[in-house]
N, CA, C and O atoms as a Tripos MOL2 file, in Angstrom:
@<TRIPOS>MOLECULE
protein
   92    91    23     0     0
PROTEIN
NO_CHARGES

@<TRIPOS>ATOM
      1 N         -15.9050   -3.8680   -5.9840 N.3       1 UNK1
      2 CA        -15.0570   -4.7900   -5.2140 C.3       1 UNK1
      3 C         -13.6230   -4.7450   -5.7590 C.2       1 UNK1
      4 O         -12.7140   -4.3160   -5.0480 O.2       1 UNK1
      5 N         -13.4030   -5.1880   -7.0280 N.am      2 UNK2
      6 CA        -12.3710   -5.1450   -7.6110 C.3       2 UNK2
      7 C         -11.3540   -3.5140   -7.3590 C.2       2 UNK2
      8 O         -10.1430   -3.4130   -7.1650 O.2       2 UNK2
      9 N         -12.1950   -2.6400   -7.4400 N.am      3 UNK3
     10 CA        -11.6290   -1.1510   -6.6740 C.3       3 UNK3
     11 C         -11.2540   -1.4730   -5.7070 C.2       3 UNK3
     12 O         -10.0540   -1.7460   -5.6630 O.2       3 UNK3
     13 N         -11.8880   -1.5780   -4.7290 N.am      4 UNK4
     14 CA        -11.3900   -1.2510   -3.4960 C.3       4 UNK4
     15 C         -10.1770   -2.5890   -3.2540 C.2       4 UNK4
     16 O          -9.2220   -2.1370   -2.6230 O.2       4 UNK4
     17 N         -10.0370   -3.7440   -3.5200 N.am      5 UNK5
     18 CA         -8.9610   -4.4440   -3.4010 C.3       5 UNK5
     19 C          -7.6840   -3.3820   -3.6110 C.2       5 UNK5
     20 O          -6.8510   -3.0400   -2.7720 O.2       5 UNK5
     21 N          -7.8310   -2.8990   -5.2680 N.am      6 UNK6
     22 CA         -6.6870   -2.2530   -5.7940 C.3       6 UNK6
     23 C          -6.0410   -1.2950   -5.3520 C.2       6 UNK6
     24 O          -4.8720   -0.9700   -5.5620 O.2       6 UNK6
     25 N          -7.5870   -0.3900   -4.1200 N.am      7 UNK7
     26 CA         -7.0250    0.7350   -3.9000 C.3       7 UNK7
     27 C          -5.8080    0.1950   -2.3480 C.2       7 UNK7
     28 O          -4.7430    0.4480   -1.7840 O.2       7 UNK7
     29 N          -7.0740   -0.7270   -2.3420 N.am      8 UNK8
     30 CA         -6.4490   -1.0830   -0.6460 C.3       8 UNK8
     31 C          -4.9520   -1.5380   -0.7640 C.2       8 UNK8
     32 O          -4.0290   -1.0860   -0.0870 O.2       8 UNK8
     33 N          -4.8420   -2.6680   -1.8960 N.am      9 UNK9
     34 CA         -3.5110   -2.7080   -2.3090 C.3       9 UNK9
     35 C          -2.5410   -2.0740   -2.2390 C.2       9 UNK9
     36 O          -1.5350   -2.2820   -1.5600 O.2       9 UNK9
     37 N          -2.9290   -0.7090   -3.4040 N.am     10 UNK10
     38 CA         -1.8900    0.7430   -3.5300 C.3      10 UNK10
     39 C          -1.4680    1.1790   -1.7920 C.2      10 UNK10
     40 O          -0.2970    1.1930   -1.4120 O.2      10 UNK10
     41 N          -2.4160    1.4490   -1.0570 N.am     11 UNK11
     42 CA         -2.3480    1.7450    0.3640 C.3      11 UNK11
     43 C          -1.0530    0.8300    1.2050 C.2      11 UNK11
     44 O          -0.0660    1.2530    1.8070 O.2      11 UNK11
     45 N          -1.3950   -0.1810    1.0240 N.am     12 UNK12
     46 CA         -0.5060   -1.0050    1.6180 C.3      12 UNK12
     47 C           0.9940   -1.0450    0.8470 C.2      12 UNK12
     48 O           1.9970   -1.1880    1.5450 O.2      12 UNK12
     49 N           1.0950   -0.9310   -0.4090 N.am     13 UNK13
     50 CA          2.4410   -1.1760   -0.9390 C.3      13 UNK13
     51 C           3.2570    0.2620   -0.5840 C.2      13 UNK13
     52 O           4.3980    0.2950   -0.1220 O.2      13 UNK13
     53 N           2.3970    1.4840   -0.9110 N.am     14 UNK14
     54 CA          2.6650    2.8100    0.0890 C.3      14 UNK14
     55 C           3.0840    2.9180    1.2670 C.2      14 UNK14
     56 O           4.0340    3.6930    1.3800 O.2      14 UNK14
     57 N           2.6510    2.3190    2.4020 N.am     15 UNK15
     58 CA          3.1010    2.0180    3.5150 C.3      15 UNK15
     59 C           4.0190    1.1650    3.9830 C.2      15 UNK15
     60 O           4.5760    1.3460    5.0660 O.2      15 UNK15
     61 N           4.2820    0.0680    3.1390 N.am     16 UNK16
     62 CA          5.6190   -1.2810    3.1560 C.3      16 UNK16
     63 C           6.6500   -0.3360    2.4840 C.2      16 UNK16
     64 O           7.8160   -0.4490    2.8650 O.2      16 UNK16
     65 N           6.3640    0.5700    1.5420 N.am     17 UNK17
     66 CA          7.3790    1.3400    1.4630 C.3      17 UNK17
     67 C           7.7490    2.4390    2.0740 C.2      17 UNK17
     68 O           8.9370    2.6200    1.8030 O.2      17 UNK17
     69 N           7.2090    3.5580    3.0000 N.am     18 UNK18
     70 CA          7.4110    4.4870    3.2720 C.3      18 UNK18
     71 C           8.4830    3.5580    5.0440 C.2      18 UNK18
     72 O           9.3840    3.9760    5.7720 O.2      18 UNK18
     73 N           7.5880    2.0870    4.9920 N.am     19 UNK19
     74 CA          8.5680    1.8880    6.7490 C.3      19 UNK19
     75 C          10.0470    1.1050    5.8680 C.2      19 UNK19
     76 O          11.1530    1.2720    6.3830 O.2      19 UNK19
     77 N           9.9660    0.5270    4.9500 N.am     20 UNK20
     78 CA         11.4580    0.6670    4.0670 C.3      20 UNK20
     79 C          12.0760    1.3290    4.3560 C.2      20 UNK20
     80 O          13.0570    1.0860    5.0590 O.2      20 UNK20
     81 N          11.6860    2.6670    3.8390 N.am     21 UNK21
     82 CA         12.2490    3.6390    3.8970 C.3      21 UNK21
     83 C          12.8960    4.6380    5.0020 C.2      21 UNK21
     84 O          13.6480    5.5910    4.7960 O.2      21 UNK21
     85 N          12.3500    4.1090    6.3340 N.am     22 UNK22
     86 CA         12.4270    4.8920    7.2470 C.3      22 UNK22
     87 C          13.2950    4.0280    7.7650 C.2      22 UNK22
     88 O          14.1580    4.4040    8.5570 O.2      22 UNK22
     89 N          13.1550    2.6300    7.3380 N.am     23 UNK23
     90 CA         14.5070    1.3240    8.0770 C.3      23 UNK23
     91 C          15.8990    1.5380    7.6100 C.2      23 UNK23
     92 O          16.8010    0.7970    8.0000 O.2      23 UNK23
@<TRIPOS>BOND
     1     1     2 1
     2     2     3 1
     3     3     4 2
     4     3     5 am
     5     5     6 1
     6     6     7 1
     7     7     8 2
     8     7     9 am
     9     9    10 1
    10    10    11 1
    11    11    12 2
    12    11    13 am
    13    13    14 1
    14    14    15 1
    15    15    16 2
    16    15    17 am
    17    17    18 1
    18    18    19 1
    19    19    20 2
    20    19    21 am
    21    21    22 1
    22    22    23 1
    23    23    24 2
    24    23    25 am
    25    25    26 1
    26    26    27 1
    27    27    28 2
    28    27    29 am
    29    29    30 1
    30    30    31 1
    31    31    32 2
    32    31    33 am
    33    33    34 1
    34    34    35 1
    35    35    36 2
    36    35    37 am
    37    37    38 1
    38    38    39 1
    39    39    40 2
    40    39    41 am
    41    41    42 1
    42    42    43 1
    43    43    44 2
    44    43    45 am
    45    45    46 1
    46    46    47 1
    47    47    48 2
    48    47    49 am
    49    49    50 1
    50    50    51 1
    51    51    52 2
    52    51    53 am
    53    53    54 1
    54    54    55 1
    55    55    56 2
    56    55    57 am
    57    57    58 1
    58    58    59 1
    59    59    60 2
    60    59    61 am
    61    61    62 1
    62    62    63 1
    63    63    64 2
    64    63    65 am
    65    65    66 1
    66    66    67 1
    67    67    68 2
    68    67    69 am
    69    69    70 1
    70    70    71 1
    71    71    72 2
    72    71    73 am
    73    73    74 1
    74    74    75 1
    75    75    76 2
    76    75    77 am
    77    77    78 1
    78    78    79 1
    79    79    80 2
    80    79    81 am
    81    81    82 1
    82    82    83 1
    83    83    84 2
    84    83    85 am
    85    85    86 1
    86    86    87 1
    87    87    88 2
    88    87    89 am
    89    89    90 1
    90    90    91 1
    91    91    92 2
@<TRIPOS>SUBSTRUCTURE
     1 UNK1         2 RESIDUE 1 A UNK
     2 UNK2         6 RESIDUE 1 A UNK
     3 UNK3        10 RESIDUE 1 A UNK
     4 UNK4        14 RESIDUE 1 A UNK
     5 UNK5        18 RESIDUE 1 A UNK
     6 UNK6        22 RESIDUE 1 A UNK
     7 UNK7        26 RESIDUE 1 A UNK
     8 UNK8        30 RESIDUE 1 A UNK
     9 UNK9        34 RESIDUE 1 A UNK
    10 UNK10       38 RESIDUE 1 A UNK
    11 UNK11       42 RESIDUE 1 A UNK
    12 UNK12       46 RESIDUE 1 A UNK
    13 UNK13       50 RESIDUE 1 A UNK
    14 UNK14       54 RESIDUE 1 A UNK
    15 UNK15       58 RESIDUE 1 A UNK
    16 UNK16       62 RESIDUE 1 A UNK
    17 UNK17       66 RESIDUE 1 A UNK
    18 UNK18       70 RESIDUE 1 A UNK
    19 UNK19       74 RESIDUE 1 A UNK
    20 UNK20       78 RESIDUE 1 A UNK
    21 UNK21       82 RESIDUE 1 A UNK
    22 UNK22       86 RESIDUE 1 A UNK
    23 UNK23       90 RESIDUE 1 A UNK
């Protein structure tokens, strides 16, 4: 459980940054 939060996490902070980035 604790995995998959973290990974899901990483996923999402990856993606809030890549549309940052594209803004």
């Amino acid at each position: 459980m604790s995995g998959t939060l973290a990974h899901g996490q990483d996923a999402t902070a990856q993606a809030v940054t890549r549309l940052d980035q594209k803004e």
